[in-house]
C-alpha positions in Angstrom: -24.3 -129.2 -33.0 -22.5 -126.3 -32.8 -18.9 -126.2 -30.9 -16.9 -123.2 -29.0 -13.5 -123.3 -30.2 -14.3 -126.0 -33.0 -12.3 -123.8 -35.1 -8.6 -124.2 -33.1 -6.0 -126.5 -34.6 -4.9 -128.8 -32.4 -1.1 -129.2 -33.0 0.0 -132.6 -31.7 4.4 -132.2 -31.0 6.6 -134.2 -33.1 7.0 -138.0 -32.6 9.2 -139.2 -29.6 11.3 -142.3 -30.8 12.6 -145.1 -27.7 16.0 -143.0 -26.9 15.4 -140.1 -27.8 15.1 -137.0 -24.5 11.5 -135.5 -23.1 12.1 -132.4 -23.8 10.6 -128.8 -22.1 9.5 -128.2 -25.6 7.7 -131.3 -26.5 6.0 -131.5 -22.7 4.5 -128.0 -23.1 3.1 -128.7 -26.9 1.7 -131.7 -25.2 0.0 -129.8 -22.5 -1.0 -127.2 -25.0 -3.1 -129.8 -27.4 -4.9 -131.3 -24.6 -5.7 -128.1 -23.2 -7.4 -126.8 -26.6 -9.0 -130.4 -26.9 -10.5 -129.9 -23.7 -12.0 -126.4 -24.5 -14.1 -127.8 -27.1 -16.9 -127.6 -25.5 -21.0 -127.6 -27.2 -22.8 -124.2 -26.9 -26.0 -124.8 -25.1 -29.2 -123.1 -24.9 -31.8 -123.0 -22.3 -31.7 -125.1 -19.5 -29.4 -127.8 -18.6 -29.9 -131.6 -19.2 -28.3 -134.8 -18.8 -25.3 -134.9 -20.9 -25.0 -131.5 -21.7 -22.7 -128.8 -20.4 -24.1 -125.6 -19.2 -23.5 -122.5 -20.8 -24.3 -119.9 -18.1 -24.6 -115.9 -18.6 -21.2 -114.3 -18.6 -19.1 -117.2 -18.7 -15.4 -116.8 -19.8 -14.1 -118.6 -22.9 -10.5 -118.0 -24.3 -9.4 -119.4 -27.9 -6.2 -118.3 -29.4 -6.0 -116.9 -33.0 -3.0 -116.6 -35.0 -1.1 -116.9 -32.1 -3.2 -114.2 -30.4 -5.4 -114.8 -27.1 -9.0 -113.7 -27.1 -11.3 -113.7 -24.2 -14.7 -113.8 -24.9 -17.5 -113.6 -22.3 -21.0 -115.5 -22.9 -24.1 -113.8 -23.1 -26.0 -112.4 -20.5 -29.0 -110.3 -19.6 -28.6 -107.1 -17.8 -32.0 -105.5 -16.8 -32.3 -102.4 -15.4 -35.5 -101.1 -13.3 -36.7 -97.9 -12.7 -39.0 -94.7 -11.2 -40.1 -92.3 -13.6 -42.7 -90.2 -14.0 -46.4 -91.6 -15.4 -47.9 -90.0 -17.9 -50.3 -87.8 -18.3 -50.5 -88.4 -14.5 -47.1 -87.0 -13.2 -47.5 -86.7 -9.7 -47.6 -90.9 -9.4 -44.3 -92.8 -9.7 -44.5 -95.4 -12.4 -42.0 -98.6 -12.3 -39.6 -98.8 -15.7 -37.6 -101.6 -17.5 -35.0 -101.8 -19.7 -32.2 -104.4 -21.4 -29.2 -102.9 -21.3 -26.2 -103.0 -24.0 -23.0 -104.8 -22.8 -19.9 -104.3 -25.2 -16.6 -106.0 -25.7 -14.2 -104.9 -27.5 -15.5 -103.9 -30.8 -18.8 -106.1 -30.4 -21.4 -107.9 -28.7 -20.9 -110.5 -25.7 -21.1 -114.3 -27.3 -23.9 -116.0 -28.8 -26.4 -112.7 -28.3 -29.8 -113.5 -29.5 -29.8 -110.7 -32.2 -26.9 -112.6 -33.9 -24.3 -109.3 -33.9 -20.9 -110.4 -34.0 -18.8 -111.9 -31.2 -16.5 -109.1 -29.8 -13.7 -110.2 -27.6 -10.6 -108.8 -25.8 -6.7 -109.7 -26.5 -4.9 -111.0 -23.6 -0.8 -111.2 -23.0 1.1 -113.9 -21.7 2.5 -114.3 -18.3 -0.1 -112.3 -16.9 -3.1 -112.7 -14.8 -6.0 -110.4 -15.6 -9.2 -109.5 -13.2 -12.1 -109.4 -15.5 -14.6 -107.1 -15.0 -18.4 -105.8 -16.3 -18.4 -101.9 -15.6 -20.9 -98.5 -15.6 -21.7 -96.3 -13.4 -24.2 -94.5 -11.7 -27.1 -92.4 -13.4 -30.2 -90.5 -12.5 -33.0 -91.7 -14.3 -35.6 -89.0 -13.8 -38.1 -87.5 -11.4 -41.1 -88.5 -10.0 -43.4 -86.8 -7.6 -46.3 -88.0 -5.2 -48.5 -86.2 -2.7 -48.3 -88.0 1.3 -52.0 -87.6 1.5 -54.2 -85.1 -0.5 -53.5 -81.3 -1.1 -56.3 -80.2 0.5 -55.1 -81.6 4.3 -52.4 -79.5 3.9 -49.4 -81.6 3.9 -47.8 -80.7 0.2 -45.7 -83.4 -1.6 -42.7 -85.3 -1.9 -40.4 -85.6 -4.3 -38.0 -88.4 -5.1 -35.1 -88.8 -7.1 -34.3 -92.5 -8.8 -31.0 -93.8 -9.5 -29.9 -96.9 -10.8 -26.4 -98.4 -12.4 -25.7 -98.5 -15.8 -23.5 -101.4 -17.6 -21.9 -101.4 -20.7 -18.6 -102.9 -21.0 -16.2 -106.0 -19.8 -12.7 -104.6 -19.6 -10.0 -107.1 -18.4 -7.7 -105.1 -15.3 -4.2 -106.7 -15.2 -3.7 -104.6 -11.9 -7.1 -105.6 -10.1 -7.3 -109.2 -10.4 -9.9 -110.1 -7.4 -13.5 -108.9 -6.3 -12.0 -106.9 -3.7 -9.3 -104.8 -5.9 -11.5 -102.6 -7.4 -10.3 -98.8 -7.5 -12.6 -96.4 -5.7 -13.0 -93.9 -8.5 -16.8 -93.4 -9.0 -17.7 -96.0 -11.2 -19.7 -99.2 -10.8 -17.9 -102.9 -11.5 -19.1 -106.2 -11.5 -16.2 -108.9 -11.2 -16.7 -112.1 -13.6 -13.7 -114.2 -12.9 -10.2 -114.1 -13.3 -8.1 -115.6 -16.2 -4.2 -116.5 -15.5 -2.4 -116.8 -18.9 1.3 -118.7 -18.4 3.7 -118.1 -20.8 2.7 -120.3 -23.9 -0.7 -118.7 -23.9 -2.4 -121.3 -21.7 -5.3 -119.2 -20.0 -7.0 -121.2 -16.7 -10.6 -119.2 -15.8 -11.6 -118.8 -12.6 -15.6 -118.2 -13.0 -17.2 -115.9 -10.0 -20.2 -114.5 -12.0 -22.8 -116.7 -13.1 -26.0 -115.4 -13.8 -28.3 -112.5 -15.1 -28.2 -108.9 -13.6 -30.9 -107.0 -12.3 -30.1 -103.5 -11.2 -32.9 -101.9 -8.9 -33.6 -97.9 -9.0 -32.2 -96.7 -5.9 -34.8 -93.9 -4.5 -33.9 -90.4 -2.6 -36.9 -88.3 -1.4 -36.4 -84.9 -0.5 -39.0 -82.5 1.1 -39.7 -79.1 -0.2 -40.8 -76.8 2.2 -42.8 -73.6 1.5 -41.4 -70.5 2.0 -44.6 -68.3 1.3 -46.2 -66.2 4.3 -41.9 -66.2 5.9 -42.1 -69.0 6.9 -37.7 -69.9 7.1 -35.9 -72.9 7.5 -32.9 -73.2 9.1 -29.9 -75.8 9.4 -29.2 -76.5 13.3 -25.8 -77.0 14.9 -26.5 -80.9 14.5 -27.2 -81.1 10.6 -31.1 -81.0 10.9 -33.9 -78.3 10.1 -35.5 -75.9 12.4 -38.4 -73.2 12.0 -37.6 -70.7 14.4 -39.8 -69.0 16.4 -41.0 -66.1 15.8 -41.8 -63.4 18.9 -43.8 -60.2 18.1 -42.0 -57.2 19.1 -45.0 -55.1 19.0 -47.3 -52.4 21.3 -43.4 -51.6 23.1 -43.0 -55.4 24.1 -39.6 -55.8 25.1 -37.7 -60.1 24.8 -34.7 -60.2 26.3 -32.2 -63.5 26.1 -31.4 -64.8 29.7 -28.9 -66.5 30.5 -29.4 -69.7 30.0 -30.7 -68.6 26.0 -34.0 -68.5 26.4 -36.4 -65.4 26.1 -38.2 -63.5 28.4 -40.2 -60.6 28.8 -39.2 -57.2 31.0 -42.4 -55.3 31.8 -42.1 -51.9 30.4 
């Protein structure tokens, strides 16, 4: 059976004899042993089952190496769907999937299936860090479909798919809870928090627990012909107008009343 954090000493404090002072020192290295005791913990697959402890997608671990703390995040599945174009048909939206990478650090997220190594983050004592999956926003290409059939005359749509991209965890020291996050343009997903105290004892708050799906988020736009004159124009309240056209032919004379509309002066 394989163990996370099998590899972390467990450094019992030295022997108290009857008389002798509980020190600060000796409480804290007693605190610190049971604590990496208790985060030995089996690494399970698949489902959960009596006896076992669930390993969920994107759960936080922390083990300390060389009197370093790393954070590692468990693996999980982020799937983005999209709209595209279908070839050799491209007029009719087709519906796309794809896995998408997640980095940390230098490598992968823990236990991936393809077996690439473990990357993982260093964390600092007395601090408490937000930790977050991140990405942004990306187009994903164009598709375009008719509303009915060319020949009624109605001419086509065109819409414009979206979707998120994620590809890192980052750990935010200043953004610590789901509703910190900076608006500056990008996407982030909060996992949990982890407070580390001064001897390098992290305690994980889990909020994320499962796979990611991100959907295509879809923007039709109308393009209107311009061929015989016909013009569009943007009204006073944001929307557009054809405007109508009066022939000022054979001497025929429009004036504008006032109340704005048009009317005709007998020559």
């Amino acid at each position: 059976m394989r163990v996370r954090n099998g590899d972390t000493p467990i450094q019992l404090p030295e022997i108290v004899r009857a008389g002798d002072a509980i020190t600060a020192r000796w409480a804290n290295g007693m605190r610190s042993a049971l604590q990496r005791l208790r985060d030995r913990v089996p690494v399970v697959y698949g489902s959960q089952s009596s006896g076992e402890i669930y390993n969920h997608p994107f759960k936080l671990s922390t083990q300390v190496v060389s009197s370093t703390l790393r954070l590692f995040v468990n693996y999980g599945q982020v799937l983005q769907v999209y709209l595209r174009e279908w070839n050799p048909h491209p007029t009719t939206p087709d519906a796309q999937s794809q896995q998408q990478n997640i980095t940390i650090g230098s490598g992968s997220l823990l236990n991936h299936p393809d077996g690439s190594t473990a990357g993982y983050l260093t964390l600092v004592a007395s601090t408490i860090y937000g930790i977050w999956l991140k990405g942004n926003y990306a187009s994903v290409g164009t598709s375009t479909d008719y509303f009915n059939s060319p020949s009624a005359g109605f001419g086509y749509v065109t819409v414009d798919g979206y979707t998120v991209f994620f590809d890192r965890v980052a750990a935010e020291s200043s953004y610590t809870t789901p509703a910190s996050k900076p608006d500056n343009g990008e996407v982030w997903l909060f996992l949990g928090s982890v407070d580390v105290d001064a001897n390098l004892i992290a305690t994980i708050v889990q909020w994320w627990e499962s796979d990611i799906v991100c959907p295509s988020f879809n923007m039709p736009r109308i393009e209107a012909s311009s061929d015989a004159g016909n013009s569009l124009f943007i009204g006073s309240d944001g929307k557009l107008f054809v405007p109508q056209i009066v022939s000022g032919d054979a001497d025929n004379s429009i004036t504008t009343g006032s109340d704005g509309g048009a009317y005709y002066d007998a020559p």
